[in-house]
N, C-alpha and C positions, 0 to 999 in steps of 0.2 A: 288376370282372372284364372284362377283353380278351375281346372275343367273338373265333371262329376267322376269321370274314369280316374281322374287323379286320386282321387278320395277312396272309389273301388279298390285300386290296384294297392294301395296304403294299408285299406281294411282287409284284403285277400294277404298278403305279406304278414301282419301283424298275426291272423288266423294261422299260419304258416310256421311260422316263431312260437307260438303259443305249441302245435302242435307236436314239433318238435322239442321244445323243454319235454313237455308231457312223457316224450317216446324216449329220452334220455332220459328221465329218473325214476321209467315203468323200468328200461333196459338197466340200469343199477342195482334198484333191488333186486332183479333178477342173477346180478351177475355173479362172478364166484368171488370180487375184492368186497360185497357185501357182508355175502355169507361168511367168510374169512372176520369180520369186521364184527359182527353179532355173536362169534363163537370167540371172541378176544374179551368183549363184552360181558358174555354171561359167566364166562370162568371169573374174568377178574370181581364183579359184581358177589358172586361164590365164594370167592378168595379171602373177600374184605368182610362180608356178615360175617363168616368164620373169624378173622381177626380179632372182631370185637370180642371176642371171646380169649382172646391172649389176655397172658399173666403179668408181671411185672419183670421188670430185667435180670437175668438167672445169673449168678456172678459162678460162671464156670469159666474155664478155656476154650469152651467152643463158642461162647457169646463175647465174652470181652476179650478175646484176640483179634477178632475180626473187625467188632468196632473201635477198637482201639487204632485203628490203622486210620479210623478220618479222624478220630479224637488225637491224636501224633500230628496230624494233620494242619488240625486245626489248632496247635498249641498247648493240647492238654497236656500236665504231664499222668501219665499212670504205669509208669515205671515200676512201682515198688506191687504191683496188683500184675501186671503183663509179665516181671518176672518169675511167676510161680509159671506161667503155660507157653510163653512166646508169642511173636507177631505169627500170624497165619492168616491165609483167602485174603490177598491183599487185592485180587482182581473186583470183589465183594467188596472191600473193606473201602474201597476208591468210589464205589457207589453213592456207600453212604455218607462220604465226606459234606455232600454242600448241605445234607440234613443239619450238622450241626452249627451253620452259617443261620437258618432258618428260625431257629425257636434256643430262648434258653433253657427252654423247661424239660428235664431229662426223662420225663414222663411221654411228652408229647412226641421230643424225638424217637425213643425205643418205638411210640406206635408210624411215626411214617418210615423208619425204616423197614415195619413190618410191611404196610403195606407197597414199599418198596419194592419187598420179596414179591406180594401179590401182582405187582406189574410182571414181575422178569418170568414169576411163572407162567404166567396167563399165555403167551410168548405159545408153549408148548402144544395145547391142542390144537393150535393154527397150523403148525405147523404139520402133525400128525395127519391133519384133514389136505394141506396143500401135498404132501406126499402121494396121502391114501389115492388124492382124484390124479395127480400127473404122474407120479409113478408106476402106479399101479391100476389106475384106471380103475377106480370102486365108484360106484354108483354115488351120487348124492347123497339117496338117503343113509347107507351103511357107513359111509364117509362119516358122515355126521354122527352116531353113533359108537363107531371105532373112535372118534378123535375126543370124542365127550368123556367114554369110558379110561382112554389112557391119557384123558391131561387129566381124569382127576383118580390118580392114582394116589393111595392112601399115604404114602410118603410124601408125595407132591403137595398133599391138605398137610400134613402132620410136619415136617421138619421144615416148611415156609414160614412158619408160625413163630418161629426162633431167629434170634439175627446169628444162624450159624453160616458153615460154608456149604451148604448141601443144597442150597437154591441154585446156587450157581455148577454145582456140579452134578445136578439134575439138568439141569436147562440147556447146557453146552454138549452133550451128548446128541441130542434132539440138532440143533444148530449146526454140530459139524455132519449131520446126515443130511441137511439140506444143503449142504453148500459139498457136499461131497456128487449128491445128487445134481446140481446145479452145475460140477466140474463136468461129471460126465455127462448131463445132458446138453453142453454146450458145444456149438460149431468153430465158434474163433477162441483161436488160441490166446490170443491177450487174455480174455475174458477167465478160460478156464485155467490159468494159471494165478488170475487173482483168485478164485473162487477153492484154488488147491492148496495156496499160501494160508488164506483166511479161516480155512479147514484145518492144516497144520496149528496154526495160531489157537485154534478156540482148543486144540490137545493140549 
């Protein structure tokens, strides 16, 4: 026989559990991996309307060198088109390699490698904002603000919108400052020598 206190102490537990989800996903949105998570969000959300507004494949050496490096890749030949400019941004160029695994339609790939770029950029105001609060200890609201206004810097909108190599060398400046930050803000040395290597690496 189930005594009635059985049933209480069940109903008091479960009230308990319930209380606690509640107090873990009030303390979430509150947190700063939220905030961080909303401003990845609304850049890339920015990034991609703009997109729709790209043109079709610009046959220069700043566009087909870069993809021509997953198109090599993936067996294309464009030799007799890559030798007027050369391979270049092959760090970019290895991005957009499984694109052309994806789709055969060379329409559809030139727009996901666009919005490609919209991912690696988006990257950037997070990070601006994860500085702004631990480096430098800026308030929330300004935080937000500062990192709004410099991830969407008019280059940032404007030459993401091209499969050039200027995503990636917008975006890797911002990266080796967090992880140059992350060497010096670090206590153990294991750590901040992967974080100095990683730093080295993204130069």
């Amino acid at each position: 026989v189930i005594r009635i206190s059985d049933y209480r102490r069940k109903y008091m537990n479960d009230i308990e559990m319930t209380a606690r989800s509640k107090k873990g996903a009030s303390d979430f949105l509150k947190s700063e991996a939220f905030v961080m998570l909303c401003i990845n969000a609304g850049a890339l959300l920015i990034h991609v309307l703009l997109s729709l507004c790209t043109t079709i494949f610009n046959l220069t050496p700043d566009e087909y060198s870069v993809t021509a490096i997953g198109a090599y890749l993936n067996g294309y030949d464009w030799s007799s088109t890559v030798s007027t400019g050369g391979y270049y941004g092959y760090f970019q160029g290895l991005l957009y390699t499984p694109i052309y695994l994806l789709t055969d339609d060379p329409y559809l790939r030139y727009d996901l490698m666009i919005v490609m770029n919209d991912i690696i950029i988006s990257v950037i105001p997070v990070i601006i904002y994860y500085l702004g609060r631990r480096a430098f200890d800026i308030n929330r609201g300004p935080a937000l603000l500062f990192a709004f206004i410099s991830g969407l810097y008019p280059c940032y909108v404007l030459l993401t919108k091209f499969t050039w190599n200027e995503t990636m060398c917008n975006t890797l400046p911002w990266v080796f400052l967090l992880l140059a930050y992350k060497s010096v803000d670090c206590s153990n040395t294991v750590k901040k020598q992967v974080f100095s290597v990683l730093g080295g690496l993204t130069l």
